[in-house]
N, C-alpha and C positions, 0 to 999 in steps of 0.2 A: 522453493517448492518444486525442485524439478521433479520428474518424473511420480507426483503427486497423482493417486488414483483413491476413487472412492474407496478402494476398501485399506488403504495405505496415509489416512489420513492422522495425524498427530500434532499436537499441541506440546510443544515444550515445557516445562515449569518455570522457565524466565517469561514466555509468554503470558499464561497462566498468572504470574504474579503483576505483569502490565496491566492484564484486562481486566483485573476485582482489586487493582490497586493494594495487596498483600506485600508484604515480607518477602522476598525469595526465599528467606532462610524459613520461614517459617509455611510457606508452599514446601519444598523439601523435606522438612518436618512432617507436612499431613500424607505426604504420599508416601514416606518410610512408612508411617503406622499404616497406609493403606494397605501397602505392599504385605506386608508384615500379617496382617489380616487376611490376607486372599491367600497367602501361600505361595508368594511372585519374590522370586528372588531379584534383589535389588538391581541386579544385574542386565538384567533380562530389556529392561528399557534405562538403565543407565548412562550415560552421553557425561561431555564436559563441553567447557566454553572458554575462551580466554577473554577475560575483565579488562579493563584499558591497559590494566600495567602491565599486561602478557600473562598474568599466571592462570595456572588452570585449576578448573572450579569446577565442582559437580555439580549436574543438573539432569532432569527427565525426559524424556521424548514419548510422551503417553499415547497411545490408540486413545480411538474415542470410547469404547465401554471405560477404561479405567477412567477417562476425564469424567465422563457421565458420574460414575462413582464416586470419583473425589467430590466433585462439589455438590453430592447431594447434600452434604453439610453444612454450605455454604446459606448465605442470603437469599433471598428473591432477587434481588439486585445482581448480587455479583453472580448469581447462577445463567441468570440472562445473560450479561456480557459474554460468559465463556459460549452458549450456546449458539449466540450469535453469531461468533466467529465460527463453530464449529457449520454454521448452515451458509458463509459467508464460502467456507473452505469447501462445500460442497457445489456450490456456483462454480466457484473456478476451476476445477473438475471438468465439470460439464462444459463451461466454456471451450476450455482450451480441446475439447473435440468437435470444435465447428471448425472446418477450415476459413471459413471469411473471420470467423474474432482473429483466428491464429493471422492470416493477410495483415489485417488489421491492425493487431498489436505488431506486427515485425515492423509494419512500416512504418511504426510510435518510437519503435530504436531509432531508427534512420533520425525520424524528425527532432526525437531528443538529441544525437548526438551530431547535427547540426545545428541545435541551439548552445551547447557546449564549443563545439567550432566560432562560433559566433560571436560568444563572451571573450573565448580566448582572443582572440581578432582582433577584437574591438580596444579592449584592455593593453593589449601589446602594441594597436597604435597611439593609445594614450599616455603609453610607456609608465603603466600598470600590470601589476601582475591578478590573477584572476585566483582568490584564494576560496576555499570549499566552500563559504556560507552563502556566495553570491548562487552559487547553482541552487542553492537550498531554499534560497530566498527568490530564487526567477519560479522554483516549483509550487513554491505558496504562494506568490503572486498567480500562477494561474488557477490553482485550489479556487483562490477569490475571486478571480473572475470567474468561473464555473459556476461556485457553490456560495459566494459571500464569507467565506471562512479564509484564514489566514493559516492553511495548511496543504499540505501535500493532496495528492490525487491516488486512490487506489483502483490504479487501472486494472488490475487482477479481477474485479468483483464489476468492473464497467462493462456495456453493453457493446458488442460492435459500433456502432451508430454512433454512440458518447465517445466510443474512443475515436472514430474518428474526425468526428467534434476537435478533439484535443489534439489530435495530427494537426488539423488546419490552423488552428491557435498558435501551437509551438512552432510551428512552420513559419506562420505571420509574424509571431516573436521575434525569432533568429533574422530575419530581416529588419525588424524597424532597433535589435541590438547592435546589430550588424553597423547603422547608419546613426548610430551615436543618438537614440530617443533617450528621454530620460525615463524612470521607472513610472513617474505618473503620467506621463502620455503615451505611453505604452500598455498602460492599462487601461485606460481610459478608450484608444482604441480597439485592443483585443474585446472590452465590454462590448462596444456598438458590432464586432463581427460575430460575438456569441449570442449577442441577441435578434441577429439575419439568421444566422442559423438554428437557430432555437424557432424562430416563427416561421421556416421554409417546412423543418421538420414537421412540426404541429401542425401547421396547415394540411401537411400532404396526411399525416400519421392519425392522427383525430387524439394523440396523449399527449403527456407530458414528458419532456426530455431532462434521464433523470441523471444525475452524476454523483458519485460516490467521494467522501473524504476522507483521508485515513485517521 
């Protein structure tokens, strides 16, 4: 989403076909006849993708009037989803022109890729190698201590404040990985420091501290 501005905003049709759990092929299908309808040559937002095997595959990158349009035909259900993401993609917009989110998130790179340092580290003294699901699974691990769900974090749509919540978490991670904790005393601690900082917040804040999952 670099250089993402409100009036720059779009929704893929791989997307699109995640959020109302559709067909791609058949997402593709509704936005040819859209296209086709409006008098929008296919072109005009045409894009490809390369699938696991490498080849490449055609797919859309829609503004939001034409997203609006495709799923007027959709459900109540899956109309919501898309919308949602599209008022999701509106927040981070906005965010990312506060300079403290912008602080904030820079220094979530930092603390993520010292939790990555960390794994590595740890692993290589254990004369282990540190294969991709483990980062995957250190980042749902903290999903869960945030939110109770066993998923990732979308720091994009989080608050300064919640992100850096999650600074000091990943931060306290990369230490007790560092020192060989195992996954459930590692969570079990990071729980008791999200819930100091959850009640320093609210106390001062007079709301609730909210966190976002992807």
């Amino acid at each position: 989403m670099t250089g993402l501005t409100l009036r720059n905003i779009t929704m893929s049709s791989l997307e699109i076909a995640e959020r109302t759990g559709k067909d791609h092929g058949k997402v593709l299908r509704d936005i040819r006849r859209m296209l086709r309808e409006l008098d929008i040559a296919e072109a005009t937002f045409g894009s490809s993708y390369a699938d696991p095997t490498g080849r490449s595959l055609p797919c859309f990158n829609l503004p939001r009037r034409e997203v609006e349009i495709l799923i007027t035909g959709y459900s109540i259900k899956l109309r919501a989803k898309v919308i949602d993401r599209l008022h999701q993609l509106e927040r981070v917009v906005q965010r990312r022109r506060d300079p403290l989110w912008q602080a904030v998130r820079g220094d979530g790179k930092l603390q993520q890729a010292q939790l990555e340092d960390a794994i590595k580290g740890r692993r290589a003294l254990d004369g282990k190698e540190a294969p991709p699901y483990l980062y995957a699974n250190e980042a749902r691990m903290l999903g869960r201590v945030l939110t109770g769900k066993w998923q990732g974090l979308e720091r994009d749509d989080m608050s300064a404040t919640a992100l850096a919540v999650l600074n000091q978490v990943t931060s306290y991670n990369a230490i007790l990985f560092a020192f060989g904790r195992p996954m459930e005393e590692r969570e079990r601690l990071l729980g008791e420091k999200v819930v100091q900082l959850r009640e320093q917040y609210e106390a001062s804040m007079g709301k609730a501290l909210v966190f976002k999952s992807s």
